[in-house]
N, C-alpha and C positions, 0 to 999 in steps of 0.2 A: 647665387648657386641654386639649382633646381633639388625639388626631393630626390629625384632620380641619381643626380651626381653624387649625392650625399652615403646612397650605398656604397660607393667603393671609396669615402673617405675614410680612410684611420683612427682620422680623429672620432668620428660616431661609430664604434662596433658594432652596437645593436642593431642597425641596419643590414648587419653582410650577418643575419642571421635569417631575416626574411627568405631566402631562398631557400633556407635550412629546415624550417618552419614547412616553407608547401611542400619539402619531398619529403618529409615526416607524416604528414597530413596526408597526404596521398599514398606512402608506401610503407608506413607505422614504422616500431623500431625494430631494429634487430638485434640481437645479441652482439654480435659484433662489431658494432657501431661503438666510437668513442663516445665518451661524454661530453658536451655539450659545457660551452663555456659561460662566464656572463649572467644575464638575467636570468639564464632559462637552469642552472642549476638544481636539482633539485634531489636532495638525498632519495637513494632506491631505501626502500622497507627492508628489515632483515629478513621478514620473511615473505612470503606470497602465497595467497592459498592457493593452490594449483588448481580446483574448481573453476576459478575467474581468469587465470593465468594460461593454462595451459591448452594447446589446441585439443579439440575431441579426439581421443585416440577408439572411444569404443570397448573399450574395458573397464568394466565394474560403476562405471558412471551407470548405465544404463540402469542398473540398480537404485542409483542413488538419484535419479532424477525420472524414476515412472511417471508420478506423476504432472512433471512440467513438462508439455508439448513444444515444441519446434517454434511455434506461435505465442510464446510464453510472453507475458507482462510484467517482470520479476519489479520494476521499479514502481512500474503502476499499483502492482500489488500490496508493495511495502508501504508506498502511500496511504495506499487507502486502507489499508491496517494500521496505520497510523491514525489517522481519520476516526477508527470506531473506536478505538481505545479513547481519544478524545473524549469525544462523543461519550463514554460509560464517568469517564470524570465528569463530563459536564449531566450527566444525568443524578449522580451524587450531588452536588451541588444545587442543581434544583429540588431533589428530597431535603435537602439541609431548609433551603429555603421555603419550605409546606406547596413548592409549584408540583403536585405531583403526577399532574397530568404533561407537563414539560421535561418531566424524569422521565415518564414513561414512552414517551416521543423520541426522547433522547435512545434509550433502551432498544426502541424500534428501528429507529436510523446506524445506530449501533452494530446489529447484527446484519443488517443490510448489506453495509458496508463491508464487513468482516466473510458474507459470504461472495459477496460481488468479489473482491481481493482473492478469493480462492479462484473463481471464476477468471478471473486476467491472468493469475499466475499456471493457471492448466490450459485456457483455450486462448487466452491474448487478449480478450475482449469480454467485457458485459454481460449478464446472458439478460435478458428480456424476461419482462414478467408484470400482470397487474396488480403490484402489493398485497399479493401471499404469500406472507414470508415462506411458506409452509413446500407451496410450488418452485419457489428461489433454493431453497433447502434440497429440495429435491434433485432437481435441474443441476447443480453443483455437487450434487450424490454425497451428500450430507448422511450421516448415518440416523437412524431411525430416530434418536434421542433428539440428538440437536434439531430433525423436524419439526419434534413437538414442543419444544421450546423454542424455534422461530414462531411455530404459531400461535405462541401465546402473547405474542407479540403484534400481531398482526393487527387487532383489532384498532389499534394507538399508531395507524396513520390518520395525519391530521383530517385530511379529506373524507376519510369515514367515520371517523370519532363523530367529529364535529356533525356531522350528515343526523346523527342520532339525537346529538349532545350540544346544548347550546355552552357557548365560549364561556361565559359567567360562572357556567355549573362547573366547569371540567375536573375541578381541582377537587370536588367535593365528593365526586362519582367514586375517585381513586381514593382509598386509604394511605396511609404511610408505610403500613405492615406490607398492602400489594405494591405501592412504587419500592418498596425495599425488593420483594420478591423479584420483579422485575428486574431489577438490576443484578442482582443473582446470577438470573437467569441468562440475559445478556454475556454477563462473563462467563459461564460455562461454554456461551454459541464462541466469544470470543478466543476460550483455550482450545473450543474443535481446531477454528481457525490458521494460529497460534502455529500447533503442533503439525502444520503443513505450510505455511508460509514462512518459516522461520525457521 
């Protein structure tokens, strides 16, 4: 017996769902539509947030979504918000362990990422920049604050650091008190963040 025969057997149902499967996929669900028997059961949620559910009707959304553009990268965004929080853990962790020029690295990639995340989630995409954080901040219309605590940042890309600072020394340049500071700092870029991404 072929694969093909085997859909209209009885005895195998999950096959006479294959067809069911590509007009789902191609023409989603409708209200209407019964449920779906078999493997594919799957309890509905009690509720639905109608933000993600509901089609654009044009009222009061506009409000609640100015800043996300049409071009929006909502999952990319959440990622890479995920990413810099990371990131501010694993910059703690290298303070614990006296690396505190790897704290502060950490701290730098950090907010990087936290504003690049704003940037995907208003324009879709990345915005360009030569590791100023201060420029990045801007570019993403960052408010005045979190500029000057990206820039404080800026200095602890490796590729400049290091340009200055030889590898051996790094740890020794930074104190504890500023990789503390640092990370501070970080989480403040990361509540700007936070309180648009989220």
């Amino acid at each position: 017996m072929s694969y093909m025969d085997m859909g209209n057997n009885p005895a195998h149902p999950d096959e006479n769902t294959q067809e069911e499967l590509e007009r789902l996929l191609l023409h989603g669900i409708r209200s209407q539509d019964p449920p779906t028997s078999g493997a594919m059961d799957v309890p509905a949620p009690a509720t639905l947030h109608t933000r993600y559910t509901q089609p654009y009707s044009g009222e009061d959304e506009d409000e609640e979504d100015e800043d996300v553009s049409m071009n929006s990268d909502v999952q990319g965004a959440f990622g890479l918000y995920a990413e810099a929080t990371q990131d501010v853990a694993t910059a703690g962790l290298e303070l614990a362990l006296g690396r505190h020029f790897a704290c502060a690295d950490y701290c730098n990639q950090a907010v990087e990422k936290a504003a690049q995340a704003v940037s995907l989630l208003r324009q879709g995409h990345r915005t360009m920049y030569d590791h100023d954080l201060r420029v990045l901040a801007a570019a993403v219309e960052a408010p005045v604050e979190v500029q000057e605590d990206m820039a404080k940042l800026t200095p602890f890309h490796p590729e400049a650091f290091y340009a200055e600072t030889p590898p051996e020394e790094a740890d020794e340049v930074i104190s504890a008190e500023q990789a503390s500071e640092y990370i501070a700092t970080a989480r403040r870029v990361l509540r700007w963040a936070r309180s648009i991404i989220l």
